[in-house]
C-alpha positions in Angstrom: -33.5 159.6 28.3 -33.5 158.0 24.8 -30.2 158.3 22.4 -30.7 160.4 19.8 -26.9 160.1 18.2 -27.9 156.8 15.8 -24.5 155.8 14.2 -23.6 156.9 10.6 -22.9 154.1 9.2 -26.7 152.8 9.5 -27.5 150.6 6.5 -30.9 152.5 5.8 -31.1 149.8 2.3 -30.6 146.7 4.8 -33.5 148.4 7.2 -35.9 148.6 4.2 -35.1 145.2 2.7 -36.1 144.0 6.2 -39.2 146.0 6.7 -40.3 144.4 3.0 -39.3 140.9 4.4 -41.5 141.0 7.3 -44.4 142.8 5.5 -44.0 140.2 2.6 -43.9 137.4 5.4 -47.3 138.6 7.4 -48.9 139.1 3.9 -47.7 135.3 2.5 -49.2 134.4 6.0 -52.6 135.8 5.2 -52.5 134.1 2.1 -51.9 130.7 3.3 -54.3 130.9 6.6 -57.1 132.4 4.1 -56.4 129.7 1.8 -55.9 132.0 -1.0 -52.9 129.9 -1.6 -53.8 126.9 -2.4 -52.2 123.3 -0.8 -49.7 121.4 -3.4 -49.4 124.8 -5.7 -46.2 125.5 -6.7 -45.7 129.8 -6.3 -42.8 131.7 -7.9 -41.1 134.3 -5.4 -40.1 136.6 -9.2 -44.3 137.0 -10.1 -44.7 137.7 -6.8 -41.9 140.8 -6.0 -43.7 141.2 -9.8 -47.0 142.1 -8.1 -46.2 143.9 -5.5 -43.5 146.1 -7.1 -40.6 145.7 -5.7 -37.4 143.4 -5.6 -37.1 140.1 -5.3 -34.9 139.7 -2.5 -37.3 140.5 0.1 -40.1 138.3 -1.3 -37.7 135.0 -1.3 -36.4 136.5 2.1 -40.2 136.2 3.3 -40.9 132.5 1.5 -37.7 130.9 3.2 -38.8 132.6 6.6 -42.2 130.3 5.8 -40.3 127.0 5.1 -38.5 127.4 8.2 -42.0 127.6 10.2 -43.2 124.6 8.0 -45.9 126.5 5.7 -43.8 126.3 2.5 -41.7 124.0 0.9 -38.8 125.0 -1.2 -38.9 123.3 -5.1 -35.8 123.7 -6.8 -35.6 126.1 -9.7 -39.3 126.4 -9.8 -40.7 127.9 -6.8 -42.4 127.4 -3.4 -44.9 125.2 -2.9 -47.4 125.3 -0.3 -47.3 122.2 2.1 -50.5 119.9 2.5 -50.5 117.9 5.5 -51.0 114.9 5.7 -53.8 112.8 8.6 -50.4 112.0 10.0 -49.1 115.7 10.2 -52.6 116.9 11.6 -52.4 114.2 14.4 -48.5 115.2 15.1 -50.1 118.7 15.4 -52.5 118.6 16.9 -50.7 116.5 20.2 -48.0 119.0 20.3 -50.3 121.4 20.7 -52.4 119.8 23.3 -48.7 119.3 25.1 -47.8 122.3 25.0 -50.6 124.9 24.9 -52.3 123.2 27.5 -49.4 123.0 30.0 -48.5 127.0 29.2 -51.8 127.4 30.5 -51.7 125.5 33.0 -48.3 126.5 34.7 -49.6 130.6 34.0 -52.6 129.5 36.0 -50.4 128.2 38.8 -47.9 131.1 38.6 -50.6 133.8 38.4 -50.4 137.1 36.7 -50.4 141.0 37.7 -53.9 142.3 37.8 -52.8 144.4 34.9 -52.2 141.3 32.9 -55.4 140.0 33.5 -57.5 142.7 32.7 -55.6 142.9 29.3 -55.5 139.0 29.2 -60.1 139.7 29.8 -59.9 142.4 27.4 -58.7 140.5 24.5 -60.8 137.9 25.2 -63.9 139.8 25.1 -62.7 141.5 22.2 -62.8 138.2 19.8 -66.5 137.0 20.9 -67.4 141.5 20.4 -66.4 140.6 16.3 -68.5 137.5 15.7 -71.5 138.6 17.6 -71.2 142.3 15.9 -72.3 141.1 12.2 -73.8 138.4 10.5 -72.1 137.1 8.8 -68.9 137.9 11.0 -65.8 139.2 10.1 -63.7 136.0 10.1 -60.7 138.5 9.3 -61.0 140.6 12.2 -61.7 137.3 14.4 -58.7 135.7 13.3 -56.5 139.0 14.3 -58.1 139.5 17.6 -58.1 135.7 18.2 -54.0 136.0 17.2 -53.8 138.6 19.6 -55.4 137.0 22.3 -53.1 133.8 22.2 -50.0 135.7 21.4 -50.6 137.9 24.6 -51.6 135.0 26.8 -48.4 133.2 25.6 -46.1 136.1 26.0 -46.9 136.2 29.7 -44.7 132.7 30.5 -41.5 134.8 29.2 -40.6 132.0 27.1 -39.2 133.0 23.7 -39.0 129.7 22.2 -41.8 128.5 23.9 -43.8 131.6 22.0 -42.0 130.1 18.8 -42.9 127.1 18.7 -47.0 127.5 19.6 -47.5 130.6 17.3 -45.7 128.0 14.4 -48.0 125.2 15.4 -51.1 127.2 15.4 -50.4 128.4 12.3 -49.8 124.7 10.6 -52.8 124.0 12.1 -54.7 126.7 10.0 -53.3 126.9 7.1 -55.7 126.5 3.9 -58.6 128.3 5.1 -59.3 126.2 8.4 -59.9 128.9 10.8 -63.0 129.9 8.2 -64.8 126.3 8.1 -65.5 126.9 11.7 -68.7 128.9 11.9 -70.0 125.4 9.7 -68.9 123.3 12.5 -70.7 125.2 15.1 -67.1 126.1 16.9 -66.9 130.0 16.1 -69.4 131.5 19.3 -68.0 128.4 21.8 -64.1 129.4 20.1 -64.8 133.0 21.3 -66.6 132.5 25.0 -63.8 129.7 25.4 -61.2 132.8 25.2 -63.4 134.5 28.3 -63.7 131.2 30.6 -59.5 130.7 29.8 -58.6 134.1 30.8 -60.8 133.6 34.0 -59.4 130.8 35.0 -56.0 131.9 34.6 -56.4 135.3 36.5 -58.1 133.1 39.4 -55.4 130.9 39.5 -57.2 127.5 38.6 -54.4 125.6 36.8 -56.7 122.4 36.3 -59.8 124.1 34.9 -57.3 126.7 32.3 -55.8 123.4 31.1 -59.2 121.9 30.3 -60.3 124.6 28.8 -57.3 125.2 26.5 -57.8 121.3 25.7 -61.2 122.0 24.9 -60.4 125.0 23.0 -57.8 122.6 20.5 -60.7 120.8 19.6 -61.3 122.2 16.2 -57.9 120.9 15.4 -58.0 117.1 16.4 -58.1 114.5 13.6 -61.2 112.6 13.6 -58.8 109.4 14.2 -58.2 110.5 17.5 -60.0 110.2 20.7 -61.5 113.3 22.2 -58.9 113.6 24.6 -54.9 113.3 25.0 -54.2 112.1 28.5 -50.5 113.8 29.1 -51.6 116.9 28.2 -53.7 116.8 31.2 -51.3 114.9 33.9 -47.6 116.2 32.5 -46.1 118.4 35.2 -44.4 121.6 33.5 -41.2 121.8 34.8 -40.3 124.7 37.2 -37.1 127.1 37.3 
């Protein structure tokens, strides 16, 4: 039975400046992974709260939140300006990501998952190839929110806070600036989408070898041209065990 007897002494203003903060943060986020803020611009946290009518604590609240996960960069008594990486910070990227992703699949796969799990795991995974096949053009919008779902479920499964830290951060340098929309150009949205079905199958049929190829496959829209197709300890590192 749930407490109903809160404490009096709740600070309702601190609640609210928080509930700004992390709407202010996921609407920044938008911003940057749409590319409706652009890379190198300098943005001020006052125009903003400005805008969206209301204080400015939240808003710079929300902007320092997005240093910290490397999307913004603080300027000094001008603003924040949105980071453009560099070839280097793409590669850096993009390895970690094949590191790490790749090896959370690969250890889920080897643990295995409730039959629950993967029917949610299928679910969502079905889900993000249902948007781009159901208009043309598709909702890239929708896409990205049913692909963030899909990967923030699947990663949510190892029980690994930091672990769901760090990937949801590096996905989200990976994107930033629009990326996510250049790929029905490259030919990667429909493969993107069906890869989300075959890595949910081979996690819920335990096949730790295949999920991590797949995932590696599925990071492919993120490698730097400089590098070569594939990153050889994502593929042979052993993740390590409790």
């Amino acid at each position: 039975m749930s407490n109903e007897n809160w404490p009096d002494h709740v600070d309702t203003q601190r609640f609210s400046r928080l509930t700004l903060k992390s709407s202010t943060e996921e609407l920044l986020r938008n911003y940057l992974l749409d590319g409706d803020m652009k890379p190198g611009e300098i943005y001020s946290a006052n125009a903003l709260a400005k805008k969206l009518g209301t204080s400015n604590s939240p808003v710079r609240e929300a902007m320092t939140s997005l240093v910290h996960r490397g999307l913004l960069e603080l300027v000094p008594n001008r603003g924040f300006r949105v980071i453009e990486l560099t070839e280097q910070d793409h590669r850096e990227i993009y390895i970690l990501r094949s590191i790490v992703e790749v090896q959370a699949v690969r250890e889920l796969a080897r643990r295995g998952i409730t039959a629950d799990q993967g029917s949610e795991l299928h679910r969502l995974a079905a889900q993000t190839l249902t948007i781009i096949t159901a208009k043309n053009p598709p909702d890239l919008t929708k896409y990205l929110e049913a692909d963030d779902a899909f990967h923030g479920y699947l990663i949510t499964l190892l029980d690994n806070r930091r672990l769901q830290d760090i990937v949801l951060n590096l996905r989200d340098q990976s994107r930033i600036n629009g990326a996510y929309r250049r790929l029905p150009e490259q030919g990667l949205l429909i493969p993107s989408a069906q890869e989300h079905i075959e890595l949910a199958t081979a996690i819920v049929s335990q096949e730790p070898e295949n999920a991590a190829r797949v995932m590696l496959q599925h990071l492919e829209y993120a490698r730097p041209k400089s590098l070569s197709p594939e990153i050889e300890p994502a593929l042979h590192m052993d993740y390590p065990t409790a």
